[in-house]
OpenMM code with the backbone's topology and positions (N, CA, C; nanometers):
from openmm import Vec3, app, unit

residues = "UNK UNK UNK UNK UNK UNK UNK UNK UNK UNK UNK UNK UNK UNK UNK UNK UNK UNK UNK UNK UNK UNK UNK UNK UNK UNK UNK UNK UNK UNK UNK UNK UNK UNK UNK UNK UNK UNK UNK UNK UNK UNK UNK UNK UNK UNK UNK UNK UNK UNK UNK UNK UNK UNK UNK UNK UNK UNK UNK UNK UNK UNK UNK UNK UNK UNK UNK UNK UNK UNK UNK UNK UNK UNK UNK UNK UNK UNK UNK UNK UNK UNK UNK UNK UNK UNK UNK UNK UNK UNK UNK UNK UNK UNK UNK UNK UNK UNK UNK UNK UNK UNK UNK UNK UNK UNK UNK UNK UNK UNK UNK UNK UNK UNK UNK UNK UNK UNK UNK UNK UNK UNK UNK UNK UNK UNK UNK UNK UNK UNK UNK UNK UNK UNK UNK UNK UNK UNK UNK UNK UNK UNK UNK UNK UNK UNK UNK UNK UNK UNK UNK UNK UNK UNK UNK UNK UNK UNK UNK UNK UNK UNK UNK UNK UNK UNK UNK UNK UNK UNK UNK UNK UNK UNK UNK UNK".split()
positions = [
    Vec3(-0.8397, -0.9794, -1.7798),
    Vec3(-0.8906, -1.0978, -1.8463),
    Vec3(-0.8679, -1.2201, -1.7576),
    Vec3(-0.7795, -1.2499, -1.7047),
    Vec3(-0.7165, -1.3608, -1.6151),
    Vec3(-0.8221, -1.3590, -1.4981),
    Vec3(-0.8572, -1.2403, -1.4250),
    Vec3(-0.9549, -1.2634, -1.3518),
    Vec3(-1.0754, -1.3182, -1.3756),
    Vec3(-1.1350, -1.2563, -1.4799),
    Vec3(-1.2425, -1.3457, -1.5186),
    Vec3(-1.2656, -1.5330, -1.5204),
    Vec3(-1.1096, -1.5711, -1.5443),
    Vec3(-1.0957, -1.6912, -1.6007),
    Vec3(-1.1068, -1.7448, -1.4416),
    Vec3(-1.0598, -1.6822, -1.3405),
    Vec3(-1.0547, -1.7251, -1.2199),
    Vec3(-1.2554, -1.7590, -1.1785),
    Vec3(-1.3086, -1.6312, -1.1776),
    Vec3(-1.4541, -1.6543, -1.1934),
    Vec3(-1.5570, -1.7584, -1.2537),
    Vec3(-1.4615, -1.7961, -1.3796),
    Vec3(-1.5391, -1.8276, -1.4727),
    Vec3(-1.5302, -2.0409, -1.4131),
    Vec3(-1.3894, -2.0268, -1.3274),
    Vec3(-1.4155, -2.1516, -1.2871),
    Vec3(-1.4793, -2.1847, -1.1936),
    Vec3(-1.5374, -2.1203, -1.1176),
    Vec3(-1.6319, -2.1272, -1.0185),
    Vec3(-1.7513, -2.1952, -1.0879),
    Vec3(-1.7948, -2.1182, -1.1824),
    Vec3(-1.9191, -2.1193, -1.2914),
    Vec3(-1.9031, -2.2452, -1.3382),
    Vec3(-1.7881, -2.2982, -1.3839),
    Vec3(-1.7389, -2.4274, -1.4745),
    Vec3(-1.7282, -2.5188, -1.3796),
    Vec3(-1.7377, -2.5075, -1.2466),
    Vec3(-1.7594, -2.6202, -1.1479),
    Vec3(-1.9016, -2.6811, -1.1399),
    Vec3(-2.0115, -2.6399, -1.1780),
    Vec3(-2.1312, -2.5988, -1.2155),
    Vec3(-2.1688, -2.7020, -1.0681),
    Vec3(-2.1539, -2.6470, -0.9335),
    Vec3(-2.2154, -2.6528, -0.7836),
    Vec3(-2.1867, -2.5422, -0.7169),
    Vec3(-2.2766, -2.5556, -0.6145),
    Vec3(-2.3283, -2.4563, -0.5331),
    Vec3(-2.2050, -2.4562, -0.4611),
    Vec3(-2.0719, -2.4609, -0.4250),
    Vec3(-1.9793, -2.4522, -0.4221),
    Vec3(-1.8908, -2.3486, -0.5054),
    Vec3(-1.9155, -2.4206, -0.6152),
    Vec3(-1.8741, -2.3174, -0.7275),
    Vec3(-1.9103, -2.1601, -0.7883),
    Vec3(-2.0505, -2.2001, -0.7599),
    Vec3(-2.1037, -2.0470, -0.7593),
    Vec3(-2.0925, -1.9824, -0.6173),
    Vec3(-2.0643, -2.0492, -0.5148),
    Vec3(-2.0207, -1.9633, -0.3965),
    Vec3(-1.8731, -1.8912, -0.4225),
    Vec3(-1.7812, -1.9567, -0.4496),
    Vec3(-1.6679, -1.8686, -0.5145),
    Vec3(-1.6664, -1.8020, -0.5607),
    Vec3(-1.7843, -1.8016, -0.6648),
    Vec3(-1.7269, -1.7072, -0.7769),
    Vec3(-1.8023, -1.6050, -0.6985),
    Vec3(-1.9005, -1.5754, -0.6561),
    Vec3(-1.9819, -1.4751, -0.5580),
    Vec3(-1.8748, -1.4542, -0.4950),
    Vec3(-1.7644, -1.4875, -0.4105),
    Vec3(-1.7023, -1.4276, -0.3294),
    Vec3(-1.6201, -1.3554, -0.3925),
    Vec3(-1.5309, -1.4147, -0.5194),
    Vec3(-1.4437, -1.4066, -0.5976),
    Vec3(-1.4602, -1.2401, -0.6772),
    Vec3(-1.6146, -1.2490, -0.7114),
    Vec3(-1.6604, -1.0821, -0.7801),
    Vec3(-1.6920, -1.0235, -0.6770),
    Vec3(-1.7045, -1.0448, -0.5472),
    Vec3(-1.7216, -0.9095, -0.4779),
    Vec3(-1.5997, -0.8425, -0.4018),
    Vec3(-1.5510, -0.9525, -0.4004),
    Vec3(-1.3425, -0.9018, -0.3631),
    Vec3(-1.2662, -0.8481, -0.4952),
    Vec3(-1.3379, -0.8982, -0.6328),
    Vec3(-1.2682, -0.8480, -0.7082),
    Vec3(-1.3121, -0.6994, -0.7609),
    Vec3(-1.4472, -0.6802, -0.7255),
    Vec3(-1.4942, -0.5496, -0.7524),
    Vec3(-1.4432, -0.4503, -0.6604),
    Vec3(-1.4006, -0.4362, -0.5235),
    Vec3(-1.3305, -0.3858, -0.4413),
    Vec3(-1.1624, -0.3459, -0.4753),
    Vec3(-1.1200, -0.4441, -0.5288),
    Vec3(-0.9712, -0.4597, -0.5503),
    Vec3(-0.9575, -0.3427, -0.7138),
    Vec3(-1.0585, -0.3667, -0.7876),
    Vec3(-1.0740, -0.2647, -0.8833),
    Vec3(-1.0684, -0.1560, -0.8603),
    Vec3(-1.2174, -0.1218, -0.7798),
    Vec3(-1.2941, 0.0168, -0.7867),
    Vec3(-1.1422, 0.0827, -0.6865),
    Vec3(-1.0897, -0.0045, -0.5879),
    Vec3(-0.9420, 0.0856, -0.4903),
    Vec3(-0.8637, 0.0963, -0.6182),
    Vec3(-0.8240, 0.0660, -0.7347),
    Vec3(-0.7535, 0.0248, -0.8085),
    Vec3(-0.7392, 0.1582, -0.9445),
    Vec3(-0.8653, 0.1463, -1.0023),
    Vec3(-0.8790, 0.2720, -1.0532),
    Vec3(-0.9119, 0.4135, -0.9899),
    Vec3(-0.9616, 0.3905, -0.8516),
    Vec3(-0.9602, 0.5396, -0.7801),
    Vec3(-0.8082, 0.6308, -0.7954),
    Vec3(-0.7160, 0.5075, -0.7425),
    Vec3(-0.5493, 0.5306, -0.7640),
    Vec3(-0.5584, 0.6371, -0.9299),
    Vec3(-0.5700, 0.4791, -1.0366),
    Vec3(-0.5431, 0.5706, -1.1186),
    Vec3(-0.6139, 0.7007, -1.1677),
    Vec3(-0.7378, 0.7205, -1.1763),
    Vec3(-0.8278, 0.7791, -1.2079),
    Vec3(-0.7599, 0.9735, -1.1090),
    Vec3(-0.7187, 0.8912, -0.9717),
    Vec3(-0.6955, 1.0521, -0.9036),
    Vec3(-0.5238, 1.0890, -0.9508),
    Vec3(-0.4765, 1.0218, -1.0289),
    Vec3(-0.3590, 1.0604, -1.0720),
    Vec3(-0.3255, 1.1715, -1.1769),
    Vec3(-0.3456, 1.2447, -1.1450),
    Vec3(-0.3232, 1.3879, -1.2709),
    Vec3(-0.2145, 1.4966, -1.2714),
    Vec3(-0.1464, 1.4929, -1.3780),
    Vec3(-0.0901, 1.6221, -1.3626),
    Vec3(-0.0611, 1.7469, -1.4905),
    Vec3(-0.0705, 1.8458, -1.3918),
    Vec3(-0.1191, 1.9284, -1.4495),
    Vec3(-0.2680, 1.9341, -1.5424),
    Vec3(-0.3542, 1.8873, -1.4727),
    Vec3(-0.5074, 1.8736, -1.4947),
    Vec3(-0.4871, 1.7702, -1.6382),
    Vec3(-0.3629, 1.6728, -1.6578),
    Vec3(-0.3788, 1.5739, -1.7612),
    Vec3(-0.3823, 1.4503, -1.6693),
    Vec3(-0.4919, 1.3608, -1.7499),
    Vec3(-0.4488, 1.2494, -1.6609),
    Vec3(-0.3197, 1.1262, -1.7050),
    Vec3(-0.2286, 1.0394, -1.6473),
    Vec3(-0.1886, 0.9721, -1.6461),
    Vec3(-0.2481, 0.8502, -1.6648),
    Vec3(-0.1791, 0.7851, -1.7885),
    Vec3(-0.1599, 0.6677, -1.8238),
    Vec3(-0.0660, 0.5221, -1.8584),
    Vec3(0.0228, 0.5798, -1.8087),
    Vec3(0.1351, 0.4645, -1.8632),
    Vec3(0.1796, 0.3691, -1.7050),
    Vec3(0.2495, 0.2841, -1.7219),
    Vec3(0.3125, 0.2273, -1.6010),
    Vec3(0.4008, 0.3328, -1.5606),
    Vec3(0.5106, 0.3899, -1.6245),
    Vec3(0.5882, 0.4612, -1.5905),
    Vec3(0.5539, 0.5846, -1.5093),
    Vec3(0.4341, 0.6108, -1.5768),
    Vec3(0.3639, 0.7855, -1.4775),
    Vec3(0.3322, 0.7271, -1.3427),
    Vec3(0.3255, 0.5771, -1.3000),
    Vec3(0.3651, 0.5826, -1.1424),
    Vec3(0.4903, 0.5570, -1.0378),
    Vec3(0.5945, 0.5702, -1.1908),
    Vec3(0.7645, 0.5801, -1.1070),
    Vec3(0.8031, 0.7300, -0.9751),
    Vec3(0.7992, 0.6312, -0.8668),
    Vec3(0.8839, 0.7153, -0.7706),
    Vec3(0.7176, 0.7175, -0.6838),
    Vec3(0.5847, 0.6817, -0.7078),
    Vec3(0.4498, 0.7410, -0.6717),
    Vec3(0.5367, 0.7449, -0.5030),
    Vec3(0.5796, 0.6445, -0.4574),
    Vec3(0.5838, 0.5882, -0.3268),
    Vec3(0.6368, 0.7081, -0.2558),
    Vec3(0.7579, 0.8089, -0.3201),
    Vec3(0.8172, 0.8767, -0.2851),
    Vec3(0.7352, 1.0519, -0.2294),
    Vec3(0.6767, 1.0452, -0.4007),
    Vec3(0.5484, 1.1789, -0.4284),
    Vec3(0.4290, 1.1625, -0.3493),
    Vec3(0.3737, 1.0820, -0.3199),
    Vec3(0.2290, 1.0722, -0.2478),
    Vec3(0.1909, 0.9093, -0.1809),
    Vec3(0.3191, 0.8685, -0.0379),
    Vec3(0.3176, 0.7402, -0.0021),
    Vec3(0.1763, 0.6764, 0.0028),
    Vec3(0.0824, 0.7662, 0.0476),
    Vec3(-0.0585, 0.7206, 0.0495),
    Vec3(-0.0818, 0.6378, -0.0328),
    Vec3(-0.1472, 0.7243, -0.1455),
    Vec3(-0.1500, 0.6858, -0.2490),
    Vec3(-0.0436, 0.5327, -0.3418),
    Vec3(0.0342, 0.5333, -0.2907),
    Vec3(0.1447, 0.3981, -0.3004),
    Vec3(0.0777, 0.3462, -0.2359),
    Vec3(0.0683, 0.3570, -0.1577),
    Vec3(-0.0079, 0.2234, -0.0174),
    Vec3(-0.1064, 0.1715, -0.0494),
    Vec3(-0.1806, 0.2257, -0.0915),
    Vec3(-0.3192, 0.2098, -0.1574),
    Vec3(-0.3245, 0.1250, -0.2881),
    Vec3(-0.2049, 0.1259, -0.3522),
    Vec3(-0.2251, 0.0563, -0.4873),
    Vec3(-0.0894, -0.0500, -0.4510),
    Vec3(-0.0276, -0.0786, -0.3781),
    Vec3(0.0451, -0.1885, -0.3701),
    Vec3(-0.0282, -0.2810, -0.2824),
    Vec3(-0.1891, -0.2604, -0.2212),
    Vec3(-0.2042, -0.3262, -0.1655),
    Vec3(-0.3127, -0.3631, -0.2558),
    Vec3(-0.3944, -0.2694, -0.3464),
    Vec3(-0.4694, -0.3667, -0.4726),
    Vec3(-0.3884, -0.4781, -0.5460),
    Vec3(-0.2298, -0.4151, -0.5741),
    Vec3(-0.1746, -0.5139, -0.6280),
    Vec3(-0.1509, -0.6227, -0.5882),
    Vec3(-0.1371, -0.5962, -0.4644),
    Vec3(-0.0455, -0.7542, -0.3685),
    Vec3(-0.1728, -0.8239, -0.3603),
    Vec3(-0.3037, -0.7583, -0.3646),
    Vec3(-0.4237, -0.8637, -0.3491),
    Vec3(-0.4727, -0.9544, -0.4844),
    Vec3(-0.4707, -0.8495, -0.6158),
    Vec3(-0.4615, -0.8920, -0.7349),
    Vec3(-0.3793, -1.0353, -0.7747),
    Vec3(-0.2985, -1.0174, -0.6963),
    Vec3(-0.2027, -1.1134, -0.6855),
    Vec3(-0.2328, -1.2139, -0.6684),
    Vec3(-0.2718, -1.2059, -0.4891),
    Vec3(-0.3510, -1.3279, -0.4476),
    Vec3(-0.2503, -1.3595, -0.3406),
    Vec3(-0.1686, -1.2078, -0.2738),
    Vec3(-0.0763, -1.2584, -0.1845),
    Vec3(-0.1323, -1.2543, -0.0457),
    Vec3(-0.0790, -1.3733, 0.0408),
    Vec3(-0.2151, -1.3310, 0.1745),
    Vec3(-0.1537, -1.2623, 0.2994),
    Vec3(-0.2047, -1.1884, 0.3312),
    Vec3(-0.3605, -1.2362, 0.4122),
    Vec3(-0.4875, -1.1286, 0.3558),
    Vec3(-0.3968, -1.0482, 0.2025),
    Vec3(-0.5184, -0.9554, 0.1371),
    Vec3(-0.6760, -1.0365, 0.0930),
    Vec3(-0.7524, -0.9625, 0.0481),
    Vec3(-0.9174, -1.0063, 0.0277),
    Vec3(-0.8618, -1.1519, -0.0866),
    Vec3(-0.7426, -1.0327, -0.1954),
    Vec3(-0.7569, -1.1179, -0.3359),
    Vec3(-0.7245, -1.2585, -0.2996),
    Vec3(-0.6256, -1.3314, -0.2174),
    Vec3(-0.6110, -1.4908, -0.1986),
    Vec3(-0.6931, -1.5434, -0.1678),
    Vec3(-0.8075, -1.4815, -0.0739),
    Vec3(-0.9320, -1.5487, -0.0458),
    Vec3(-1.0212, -1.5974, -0.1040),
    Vec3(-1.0434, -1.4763, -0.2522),
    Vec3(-1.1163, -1.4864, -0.3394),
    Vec3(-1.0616, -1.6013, -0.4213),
    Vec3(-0.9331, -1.6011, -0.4546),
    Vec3(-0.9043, -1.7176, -0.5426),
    Vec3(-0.8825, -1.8162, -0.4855),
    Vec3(-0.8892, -1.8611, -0.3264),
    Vec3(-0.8587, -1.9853, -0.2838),
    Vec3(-0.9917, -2.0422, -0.2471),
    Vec3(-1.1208, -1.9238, -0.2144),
    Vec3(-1.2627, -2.0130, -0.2219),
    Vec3(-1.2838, -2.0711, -0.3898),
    Vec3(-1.2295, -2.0045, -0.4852),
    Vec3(-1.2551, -2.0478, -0.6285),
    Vec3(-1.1691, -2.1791, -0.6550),
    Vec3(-1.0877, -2.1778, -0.5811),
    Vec3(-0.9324, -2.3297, -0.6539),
    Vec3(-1.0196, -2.4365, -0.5514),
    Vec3(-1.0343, -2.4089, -0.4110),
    Vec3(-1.1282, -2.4760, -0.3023),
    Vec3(-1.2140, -2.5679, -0.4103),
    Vec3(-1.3256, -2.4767, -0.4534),
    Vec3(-1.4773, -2.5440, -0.5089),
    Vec3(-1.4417, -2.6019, -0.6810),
    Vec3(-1.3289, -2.5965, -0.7233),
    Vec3(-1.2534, -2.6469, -0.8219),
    Vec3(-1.2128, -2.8126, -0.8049),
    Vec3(-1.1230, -2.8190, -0.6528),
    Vec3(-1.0935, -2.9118, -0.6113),
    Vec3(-1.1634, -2.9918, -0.5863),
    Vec3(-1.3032, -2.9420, -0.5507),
    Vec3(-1.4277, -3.0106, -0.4778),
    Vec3(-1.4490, -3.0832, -0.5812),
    Vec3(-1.4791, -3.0132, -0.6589),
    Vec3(-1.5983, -3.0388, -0.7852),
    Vec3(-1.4690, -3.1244, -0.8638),
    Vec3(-1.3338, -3.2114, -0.8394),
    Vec3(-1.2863, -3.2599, -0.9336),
    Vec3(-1.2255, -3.2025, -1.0258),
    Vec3(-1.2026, -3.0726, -1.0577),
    Vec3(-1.1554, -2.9655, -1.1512),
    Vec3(-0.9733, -2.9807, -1.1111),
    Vec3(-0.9494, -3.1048, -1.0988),
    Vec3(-0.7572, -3.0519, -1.0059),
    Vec3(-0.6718, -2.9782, -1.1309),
    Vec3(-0.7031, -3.0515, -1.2666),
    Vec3(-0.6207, -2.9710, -1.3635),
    Vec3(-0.6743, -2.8180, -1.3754),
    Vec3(-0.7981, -2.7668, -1.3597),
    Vec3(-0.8144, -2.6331, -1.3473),
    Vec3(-0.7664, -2.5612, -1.2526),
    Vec3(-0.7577, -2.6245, -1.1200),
    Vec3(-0.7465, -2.5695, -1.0281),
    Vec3(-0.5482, -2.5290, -1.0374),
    Vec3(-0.4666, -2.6282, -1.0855),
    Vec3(-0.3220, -2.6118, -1.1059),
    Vec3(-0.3649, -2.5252, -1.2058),
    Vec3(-0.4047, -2.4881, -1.2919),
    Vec3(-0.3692, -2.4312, -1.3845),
    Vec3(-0.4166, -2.2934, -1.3206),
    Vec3(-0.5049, -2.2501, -1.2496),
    Vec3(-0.5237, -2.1110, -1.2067),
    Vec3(-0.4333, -2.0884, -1.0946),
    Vec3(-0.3589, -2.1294, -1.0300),
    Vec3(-0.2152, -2.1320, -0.9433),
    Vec3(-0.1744, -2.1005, -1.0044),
    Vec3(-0.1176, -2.1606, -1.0992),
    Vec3(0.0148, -2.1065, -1.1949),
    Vec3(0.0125, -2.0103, -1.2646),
    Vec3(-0.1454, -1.9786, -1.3067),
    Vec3(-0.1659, -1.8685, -1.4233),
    Vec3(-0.1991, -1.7216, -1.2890),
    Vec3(-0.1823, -1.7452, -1.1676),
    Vec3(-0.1968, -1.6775, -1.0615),
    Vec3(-0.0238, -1.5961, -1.0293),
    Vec3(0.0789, -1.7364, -1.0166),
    Vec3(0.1927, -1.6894, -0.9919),
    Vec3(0.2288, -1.6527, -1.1086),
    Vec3(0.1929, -1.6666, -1.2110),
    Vec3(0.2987, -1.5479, -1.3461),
    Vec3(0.2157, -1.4357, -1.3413),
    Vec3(0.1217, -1.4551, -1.2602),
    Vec3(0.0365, -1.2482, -1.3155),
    Vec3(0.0932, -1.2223, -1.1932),
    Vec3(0.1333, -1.2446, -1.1363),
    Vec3(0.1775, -1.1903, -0.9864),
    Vec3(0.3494, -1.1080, -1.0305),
    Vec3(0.3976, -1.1620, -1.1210),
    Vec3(0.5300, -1.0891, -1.1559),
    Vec3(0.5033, -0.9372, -1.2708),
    Vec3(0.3445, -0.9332, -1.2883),
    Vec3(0.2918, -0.7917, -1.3528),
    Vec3(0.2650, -0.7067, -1.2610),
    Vec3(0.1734, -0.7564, -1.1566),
    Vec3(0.1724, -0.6752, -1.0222),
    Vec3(0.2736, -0.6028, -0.9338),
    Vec3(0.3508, -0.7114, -0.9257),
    Vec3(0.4692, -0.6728, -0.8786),
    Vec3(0.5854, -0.5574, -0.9414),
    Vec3(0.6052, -0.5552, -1.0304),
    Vec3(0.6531, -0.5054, -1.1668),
    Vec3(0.6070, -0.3401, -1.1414),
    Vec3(0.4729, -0.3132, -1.1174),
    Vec3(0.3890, -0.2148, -1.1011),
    Vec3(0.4463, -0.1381, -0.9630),
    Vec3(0.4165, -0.2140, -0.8534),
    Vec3(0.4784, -0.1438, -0.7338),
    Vec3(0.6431, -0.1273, -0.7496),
    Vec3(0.7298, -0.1712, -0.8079),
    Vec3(0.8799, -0.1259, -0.8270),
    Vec3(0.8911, -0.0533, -0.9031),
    Vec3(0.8027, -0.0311, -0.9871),
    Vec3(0.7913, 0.1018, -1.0531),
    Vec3(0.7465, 0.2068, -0.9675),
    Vec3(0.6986, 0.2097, -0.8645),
    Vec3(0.6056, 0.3318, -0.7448),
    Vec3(0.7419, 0.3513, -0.6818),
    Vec3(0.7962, 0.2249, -0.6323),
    Vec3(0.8863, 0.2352, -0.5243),
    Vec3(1.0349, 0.2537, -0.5484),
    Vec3(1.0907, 0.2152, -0.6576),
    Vec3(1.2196, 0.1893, -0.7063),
    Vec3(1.2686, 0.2630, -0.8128),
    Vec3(1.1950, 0.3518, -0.8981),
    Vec3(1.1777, 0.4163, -1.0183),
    Vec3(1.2026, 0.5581, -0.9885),
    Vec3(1.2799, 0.6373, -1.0785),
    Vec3(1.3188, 0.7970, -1.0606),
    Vec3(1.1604, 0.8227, -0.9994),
    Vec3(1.1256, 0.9223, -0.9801),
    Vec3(1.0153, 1.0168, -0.9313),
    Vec3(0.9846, 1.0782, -1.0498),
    Vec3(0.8205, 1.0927, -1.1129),
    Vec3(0.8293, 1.1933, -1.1530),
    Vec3(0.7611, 1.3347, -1.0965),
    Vec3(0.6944, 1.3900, -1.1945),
    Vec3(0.6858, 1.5257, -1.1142),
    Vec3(0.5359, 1.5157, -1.0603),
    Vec3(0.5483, 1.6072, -0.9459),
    Vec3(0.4218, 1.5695, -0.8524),
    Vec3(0.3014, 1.5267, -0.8825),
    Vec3(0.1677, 1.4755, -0.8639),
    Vec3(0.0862, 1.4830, -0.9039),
    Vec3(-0.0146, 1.6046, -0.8569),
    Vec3(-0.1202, 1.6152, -0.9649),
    Vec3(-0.2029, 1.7283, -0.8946),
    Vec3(-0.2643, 1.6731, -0.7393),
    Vec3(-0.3557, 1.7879, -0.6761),
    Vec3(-0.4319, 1.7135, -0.5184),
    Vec3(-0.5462, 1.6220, -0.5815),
    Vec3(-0.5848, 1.5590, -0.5068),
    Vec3(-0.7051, 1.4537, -0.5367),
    Vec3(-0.8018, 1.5200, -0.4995),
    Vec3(-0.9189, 1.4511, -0.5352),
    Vec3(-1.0447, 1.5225, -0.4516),
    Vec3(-1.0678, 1.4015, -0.3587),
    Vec3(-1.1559, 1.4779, -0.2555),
    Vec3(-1.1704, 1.4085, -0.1110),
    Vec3(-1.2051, 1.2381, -0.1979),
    Vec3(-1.3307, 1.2639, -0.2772),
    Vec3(-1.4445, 1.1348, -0.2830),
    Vec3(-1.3220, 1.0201, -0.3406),
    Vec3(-1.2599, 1.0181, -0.3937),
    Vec3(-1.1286, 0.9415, -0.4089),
    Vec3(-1.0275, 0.8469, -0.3328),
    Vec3(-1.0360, 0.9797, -0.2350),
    Vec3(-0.9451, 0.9203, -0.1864),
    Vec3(-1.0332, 0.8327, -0.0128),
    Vec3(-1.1653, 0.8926, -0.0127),
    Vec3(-1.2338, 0.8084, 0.0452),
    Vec3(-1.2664, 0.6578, -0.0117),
    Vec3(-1.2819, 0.6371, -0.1596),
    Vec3(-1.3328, 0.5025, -0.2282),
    Vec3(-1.1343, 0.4045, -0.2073),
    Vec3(-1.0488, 0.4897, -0.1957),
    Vec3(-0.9431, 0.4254, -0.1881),
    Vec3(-0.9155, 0.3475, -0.0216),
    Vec3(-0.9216, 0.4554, 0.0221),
    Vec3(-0.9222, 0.4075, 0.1651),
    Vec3(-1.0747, 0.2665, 0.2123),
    Vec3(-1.1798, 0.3199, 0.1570),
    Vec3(-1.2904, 0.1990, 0.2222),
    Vec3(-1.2414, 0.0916, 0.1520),
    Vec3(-1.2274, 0.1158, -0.0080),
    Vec3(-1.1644, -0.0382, -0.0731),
    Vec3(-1.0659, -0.1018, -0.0093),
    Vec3(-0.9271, -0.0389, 0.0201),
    Vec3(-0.8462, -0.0538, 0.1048),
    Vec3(-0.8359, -0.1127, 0.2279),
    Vec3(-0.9580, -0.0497, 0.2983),
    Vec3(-0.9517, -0.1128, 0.4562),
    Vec3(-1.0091, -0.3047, 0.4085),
    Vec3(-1.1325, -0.2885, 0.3491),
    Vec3(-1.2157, -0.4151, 0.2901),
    Vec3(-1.0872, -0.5318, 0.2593),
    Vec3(-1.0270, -0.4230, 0.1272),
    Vec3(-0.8991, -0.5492, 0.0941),
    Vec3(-0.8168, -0.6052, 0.1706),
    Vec3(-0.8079, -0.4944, 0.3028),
    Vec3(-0.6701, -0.5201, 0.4101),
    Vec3(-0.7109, -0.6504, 0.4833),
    Vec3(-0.8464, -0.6048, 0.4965),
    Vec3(-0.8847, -0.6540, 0.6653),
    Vec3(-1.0290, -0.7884, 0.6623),
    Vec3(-1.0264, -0.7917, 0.4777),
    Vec3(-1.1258, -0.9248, 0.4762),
    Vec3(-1.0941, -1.0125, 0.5545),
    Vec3(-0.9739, -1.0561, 0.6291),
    Vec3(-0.9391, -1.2261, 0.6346),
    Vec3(-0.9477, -1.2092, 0.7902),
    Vec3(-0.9794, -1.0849, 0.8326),
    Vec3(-1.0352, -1.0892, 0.9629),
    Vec3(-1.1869, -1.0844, 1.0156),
    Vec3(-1.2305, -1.0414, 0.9192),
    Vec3(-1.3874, -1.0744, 0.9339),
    Vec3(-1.4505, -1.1417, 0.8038),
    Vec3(-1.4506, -1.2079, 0.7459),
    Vec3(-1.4889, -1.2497, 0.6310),
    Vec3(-1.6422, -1.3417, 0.6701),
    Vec3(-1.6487, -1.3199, 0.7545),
    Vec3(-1.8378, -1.3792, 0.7454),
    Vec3(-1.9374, -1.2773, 0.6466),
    Vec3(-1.9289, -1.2014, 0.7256),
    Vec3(-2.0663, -1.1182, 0.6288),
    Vec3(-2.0600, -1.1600, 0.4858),
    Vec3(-1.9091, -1.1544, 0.4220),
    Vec3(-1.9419, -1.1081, 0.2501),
    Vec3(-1.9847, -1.3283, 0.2416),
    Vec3(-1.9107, -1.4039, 0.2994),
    Vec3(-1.9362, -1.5178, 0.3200),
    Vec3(-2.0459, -1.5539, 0.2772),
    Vec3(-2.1224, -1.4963, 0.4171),
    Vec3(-2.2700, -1.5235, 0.4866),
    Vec3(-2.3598, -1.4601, 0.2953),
    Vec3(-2.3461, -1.3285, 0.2869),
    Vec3(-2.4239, -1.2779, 0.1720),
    Vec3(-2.3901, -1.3839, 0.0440),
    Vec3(-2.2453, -1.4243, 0.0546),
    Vec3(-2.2906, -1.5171, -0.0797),
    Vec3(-2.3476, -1.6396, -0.1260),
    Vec3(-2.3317, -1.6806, 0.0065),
    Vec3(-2.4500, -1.8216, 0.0450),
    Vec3(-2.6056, -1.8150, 0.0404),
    Vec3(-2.6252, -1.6528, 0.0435),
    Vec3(-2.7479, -1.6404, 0.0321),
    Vec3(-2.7839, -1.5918, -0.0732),
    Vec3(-2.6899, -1.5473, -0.1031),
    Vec3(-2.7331, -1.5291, -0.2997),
    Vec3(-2.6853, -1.6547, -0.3793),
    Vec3(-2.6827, -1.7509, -0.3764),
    Vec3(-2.6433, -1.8420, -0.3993),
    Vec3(-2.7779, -1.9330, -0.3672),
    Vec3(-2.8082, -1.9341, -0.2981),
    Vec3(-2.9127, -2.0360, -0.2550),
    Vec3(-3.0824, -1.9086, -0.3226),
    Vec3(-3.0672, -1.7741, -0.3058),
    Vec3(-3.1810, -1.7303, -0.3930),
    Vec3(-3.1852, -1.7875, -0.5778),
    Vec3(-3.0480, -1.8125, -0.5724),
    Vec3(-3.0731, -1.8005, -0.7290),
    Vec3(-3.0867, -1.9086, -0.7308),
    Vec3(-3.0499, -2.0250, -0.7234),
    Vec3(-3.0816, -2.1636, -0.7283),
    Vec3(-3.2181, -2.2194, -0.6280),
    Vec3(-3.2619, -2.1384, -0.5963),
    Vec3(-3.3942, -2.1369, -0.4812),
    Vec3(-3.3879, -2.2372, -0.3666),
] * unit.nanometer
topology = app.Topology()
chain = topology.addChain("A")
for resn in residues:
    res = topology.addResidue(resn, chain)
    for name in ("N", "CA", "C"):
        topology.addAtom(name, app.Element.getBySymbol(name[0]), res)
C-alpha cells in the first residue's frame, strides 16, 4: 500500500515531472515485486507452499541464493542505495519538491524510513533466525525471473538511461 502512495505522488504533482517519476517509480517497482514474489512463490516444502515471515528463518543459511535475491528486493523496497528502489523514490520526492509538494515529499521520507524497519525485520529473519527445514528445488523459470529482476535492481544506478529515456517518452506520448 505505501508504495502506491509513493506513485500516487508523482500523479498528485500533476507535471510532467511528476508523471516522469511515477513512470520510473512503477517500472522499478514492478521489478522489485515480480524478484520478490519469484522468492516467495519458489519457496515450498514438501510440495506445500510457504507463507509466513517465519518460513524464511535461517533462508540465508538453507539456500544463500535465494537470500540474496530477496534481501536485495528488500534493501531496494526500502529505498536503500545504490539499489533501483532509492531511485525510484528519489525521482518521485525530486518532482514533489519541484512541483512545491515539500510537506509530501517529508512525509514520503519518513513514511520510507519506518517501512524500511519491516524490510529489514524480513532479512533477520533469513539471516539471524533458527533454520528451518530445507526447501523443496525451484524450477529453472524462477529462479531465472529472480536473477534478471535482481541484476535490473542491482545494477539500475549504473545504467539508468534507457528505463529514464523510455519514461520521458511515455510521458510525453500520453500528454502528446
Amino acid at each position: 500500500i505505501g508504495h502506491i502512495g509513493y506513485a500516487l505522488m508523482g500523479l498528485a504533482v500533476a507535471s510532467d515531472e511528476g508523471l516522469h517519476g511515477l513512470a520510473i517509480y512503477m517500472a522499478i517497482y514492478l521489478a522489485m515485486n515480480l524478484g520478490a514474489f519469484a522468492v516467495l512463490i519458489a519457496m515450498r516444502r514438501q510440495g506445500k507452499a510457504v507463507s509466513r515471515i517465519e518460513d524464511l528463518a535461517g533462508l540465508g543459511k538453507t539456500d544463500p541464493a535465494m537470500a540474496m535475491w530477496m534481501t536485495i528486493f528488500m534493501f531496494s523496497m526500502a529505498g536503500i542505495p545504490p539499489l533501483a528502489g532509492f531511485f525510484g523514490k528519489l525521482y518521485v520526492f525530486l518532482a514533489a519538491v519541484q512541483g512545491g509538494f515539500w510537506t509530501l515529499a517529508v512525509v514520503g521520507v519518513l513514511t520510507s524510513v519506518i517501512s524500511a524497519f519491516y524490510y529489514l525485520r524480513i532479512v533477520k529473519v533469513m539471516y539471524f533466525d533458527d533454520a528451518q527445514a530445507p526447501l523443496d528445488a525451484r524450477p529453472q523459470t524462477l529462479t531465472m525471473v529472480m536473477g534478471i529482476s535482481g541484476i535490473f535492481t542491482t545494477l539500475f544506478f549504473i545504467m539508468p538511461a534507457p528505463l529514464v529515456r523510455a519514461a520521458q517518452e511515455a510521458v510525453s506520448a500520453l500528454l502528446g
